[in-house]
N, C-alpha and C positions, 0 to 999 in steps of 0.2 A: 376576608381581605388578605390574610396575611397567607391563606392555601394559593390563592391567585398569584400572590408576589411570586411564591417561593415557586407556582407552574411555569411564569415566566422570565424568574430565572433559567430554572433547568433549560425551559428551551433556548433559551438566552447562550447557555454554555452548549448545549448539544451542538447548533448552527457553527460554534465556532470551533466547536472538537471537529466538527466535519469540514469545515472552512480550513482548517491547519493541518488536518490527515491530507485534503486536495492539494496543497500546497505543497507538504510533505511528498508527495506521490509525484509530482511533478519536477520538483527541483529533482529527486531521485532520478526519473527516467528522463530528464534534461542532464542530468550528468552522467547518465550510465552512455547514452547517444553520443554524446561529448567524447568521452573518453574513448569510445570507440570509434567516433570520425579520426582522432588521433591516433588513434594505432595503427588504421589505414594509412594516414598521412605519413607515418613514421615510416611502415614498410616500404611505402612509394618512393621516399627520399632515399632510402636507403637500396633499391632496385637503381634511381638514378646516381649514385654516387657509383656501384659498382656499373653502370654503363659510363660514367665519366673515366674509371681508375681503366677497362680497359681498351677505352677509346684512345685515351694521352700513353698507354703503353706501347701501343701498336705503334703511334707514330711514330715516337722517339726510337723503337727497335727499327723503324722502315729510313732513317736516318742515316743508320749502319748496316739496311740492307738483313738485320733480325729475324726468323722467320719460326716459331713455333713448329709448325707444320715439315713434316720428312718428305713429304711427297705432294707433289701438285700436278694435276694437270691439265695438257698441255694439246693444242688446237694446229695442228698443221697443214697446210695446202699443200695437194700433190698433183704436180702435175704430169700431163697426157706422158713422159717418158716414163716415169717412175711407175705411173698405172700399168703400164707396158713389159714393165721388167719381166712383172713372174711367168708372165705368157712367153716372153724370151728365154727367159731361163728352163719354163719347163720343156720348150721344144728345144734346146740346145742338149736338155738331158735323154729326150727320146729320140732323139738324132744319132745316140750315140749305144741306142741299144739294137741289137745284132738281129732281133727279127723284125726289123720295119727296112721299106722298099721303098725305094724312088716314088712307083708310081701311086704309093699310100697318100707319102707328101705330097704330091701334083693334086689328088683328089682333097684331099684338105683344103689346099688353094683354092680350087676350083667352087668346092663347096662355100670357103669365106666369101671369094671374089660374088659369088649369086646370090647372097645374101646383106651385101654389102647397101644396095638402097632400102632392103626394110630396114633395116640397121640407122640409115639415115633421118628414114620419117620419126623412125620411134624417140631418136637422138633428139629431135625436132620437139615431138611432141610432150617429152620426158624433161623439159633441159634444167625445171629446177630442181627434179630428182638428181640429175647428173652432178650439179651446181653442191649438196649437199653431199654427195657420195667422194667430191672430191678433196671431203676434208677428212684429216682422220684424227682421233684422241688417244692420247697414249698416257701412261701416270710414269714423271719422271723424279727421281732426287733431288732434294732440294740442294745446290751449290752447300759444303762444305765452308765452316764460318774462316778453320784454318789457311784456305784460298780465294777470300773474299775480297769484293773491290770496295772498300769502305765510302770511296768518294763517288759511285756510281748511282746515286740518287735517285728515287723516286716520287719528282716532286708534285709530279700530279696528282698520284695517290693521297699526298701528303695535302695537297689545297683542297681536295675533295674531303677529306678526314676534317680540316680546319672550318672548312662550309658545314660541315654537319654537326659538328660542334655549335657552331651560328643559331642553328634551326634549330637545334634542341634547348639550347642553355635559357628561352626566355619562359618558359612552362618550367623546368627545373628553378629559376630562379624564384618563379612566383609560390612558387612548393617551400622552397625553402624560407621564403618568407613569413609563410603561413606558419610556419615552425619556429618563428622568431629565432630565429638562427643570425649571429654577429653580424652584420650590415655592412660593417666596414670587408669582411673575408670575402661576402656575396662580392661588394663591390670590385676588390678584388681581381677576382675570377672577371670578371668584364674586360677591364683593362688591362690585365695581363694576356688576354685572349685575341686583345687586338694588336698587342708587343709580338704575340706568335704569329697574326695572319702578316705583318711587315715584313718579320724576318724568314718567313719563308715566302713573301713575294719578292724579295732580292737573293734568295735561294741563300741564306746564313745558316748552314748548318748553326754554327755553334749560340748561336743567339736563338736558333729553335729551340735546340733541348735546351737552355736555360728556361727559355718561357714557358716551355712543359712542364720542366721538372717544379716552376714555381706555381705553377696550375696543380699541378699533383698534392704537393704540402698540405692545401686549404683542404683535400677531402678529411683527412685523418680528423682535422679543425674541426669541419662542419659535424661531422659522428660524434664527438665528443659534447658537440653541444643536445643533440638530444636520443644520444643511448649509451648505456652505463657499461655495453658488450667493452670488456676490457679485454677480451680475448681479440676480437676485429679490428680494434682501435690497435692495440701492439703491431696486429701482423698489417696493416696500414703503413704505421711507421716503422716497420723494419723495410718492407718495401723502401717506401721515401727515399732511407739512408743507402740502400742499394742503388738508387735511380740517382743519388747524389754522387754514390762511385762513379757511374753510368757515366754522368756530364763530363766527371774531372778527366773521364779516359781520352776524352776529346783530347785534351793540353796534357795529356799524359803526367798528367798530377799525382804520382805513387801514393805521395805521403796522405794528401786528404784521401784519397781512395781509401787507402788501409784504414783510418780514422770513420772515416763513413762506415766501412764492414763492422767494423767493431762496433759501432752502435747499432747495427739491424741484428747485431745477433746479440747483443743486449735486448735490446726490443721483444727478439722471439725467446728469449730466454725467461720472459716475463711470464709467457705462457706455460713453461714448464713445469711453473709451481704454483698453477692455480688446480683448485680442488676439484673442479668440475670440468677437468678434460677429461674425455675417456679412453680407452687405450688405444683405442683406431686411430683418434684424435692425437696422442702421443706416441705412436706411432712414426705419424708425418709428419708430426712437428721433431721428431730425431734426427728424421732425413732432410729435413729442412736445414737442420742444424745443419749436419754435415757437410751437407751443400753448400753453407756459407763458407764454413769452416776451408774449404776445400776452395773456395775462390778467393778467402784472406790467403789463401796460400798462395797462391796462385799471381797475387797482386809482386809476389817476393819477387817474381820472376821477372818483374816489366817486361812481361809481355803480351801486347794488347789483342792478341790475335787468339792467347789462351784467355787471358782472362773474360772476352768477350762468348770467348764457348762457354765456360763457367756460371757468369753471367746467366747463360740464357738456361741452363739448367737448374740455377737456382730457382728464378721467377718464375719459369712454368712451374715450378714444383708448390713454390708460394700460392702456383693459383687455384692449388688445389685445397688449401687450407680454409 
């Protein structure tokens, strides 16, 4: 009796050693999946936050007419005179060389003039070849920021930028949801976005870049709520603080501007003396430096036409960090 007890103990405990290892095994690889749907999630929010930072850069540089890019180009029609030219030009130069004759040029003529309706059919038949041939592409410089027309707008670029923001922000938003990410920042980002599509459909410069530059803040925010990168989070907000000089240059506001510099190079000075940059990385972050350094300078001079060169070589430089 008591061999029977003790066999149906054991299997008693066996079922349940195997009952809690299954359990065991599963809460395991429900949490190993877990954490790795989250890491997904993470890198994804963090792909959409730098598509946010430089979607709202672009704008606000397109504001002031900004332009990263040296060279662009450029799509021209030419028309039948201009087509024309170098066939002018080059018989005006063999016109004038010592072994051609009269009756050379009369056969030339002669020879155009009888050729002149296959000329026509082919014209005929050719015309969206011709249609395409009569444009031409050239790569030119981009205007100089020191000869810029600051008030020369591009506001369609600028409502096409504002609508694409639209279409993207409701998938971004749901992401960031899924992240438990502050509620009130997401919300946020909504209504300030519609403060931006207002003030550039009564074409407000300066109420744009406000609305930017308050759309821009919330990214550093959202990073900080779910990754500990203290290095991305700094160069975030040392950005910010520069996109805040950015606005004040509008009202020509020296003194916060200089106040703003000083904190973005606070900011990247953060990064200086963390242990795990490495010298490529501190490297660009010296030049970074300097570049700030060099548009606090810059600020002494009120003058917005430099500091706006400055400016623009700070942050592309930033973008590389």
């Amino acid at each position: 009796m008591k061999n029977q007890i003790s066999k149906y103990l054991l299997t008693v405990l066996i079922i349940i050693c195997f009952i809690l290892l299954g359990v065991l095994i599963y809460v395991r690889f429900f949490n190993n999946n877990e954490s790795e749907e989250y890491a997904i999630l993470t890198e994804k929010v963090q792909g959409e936050i730098k598509y946010l930072d430089s979607s709202i850069i672009e704008m606000m540089n397109k504001l002031n007419n900004i332009s990263y890019t040296r060279y662009q180009v450029t799509i021209k029609e030419v028309n039948e005179s201009e087509q024309n030219n170098p066939s002018e030009s080059n018989q005006s130069v063999s016109s004038e060389n010592s072994g051609e004759s009269n009756s050379g040029g009369n056969q030339q003529s002669n020879q155009e003039s009888s050729s002149s309706g296959g000329q026509e059919s082919t014209n005929e038949t050719n015309q969206s070849s011709e249609q395409s041939e009569s444009r031409t592409s050239r790569l030119a410089q981009v205007d100089s920021l020191l000869n810029s027309n600051y008030d020369d707008i591009s506001w369609d670029e600028i409502s096409y930028g504002v609508e694409t923001l639209y279409t993207s922000w409701p998938s971004i938003n749901l992401d960031m949801e899924a992240l438990n990410l502050n509620k009130n920042d997401i919300a946020n980002f909504s209504s300030t976005l519609d403060g931006l599509a207002q003030a550039v459909k009564v074409q407000d410069k300066n109420s744009a870049l406000i609305n930017l530059y308050n759309l821009y803040i919330l990214l550093p925010r959202y990073l900080s709520n779910f990754t500990n990168d203290d290095q991305m989070i700094n160069v975030y907000n040392a950005k910010a603080n520069i996109l805040s000089a950015y606005v004040s240059a509008n009202n020509e506001d020296w003194e916060s501007m200089n106040n703003s510099v000083t904190n973005a190079i606070n900011e990247l000075s953060k990064n200086m003396n963390l242990e795990n940059v490495t010298d490529i990385e501190k490297t660009t972050l010296e030049k970074s430096y300097i570049l700030l350094e060099e548009l606090k300078r810059g600020i002494g001079l009120e003058d917005k036409d430099i500091f706006y060169l400055k400016y623009k070589l700070a942050m592309e430089q930033l973008e590389i960090i």
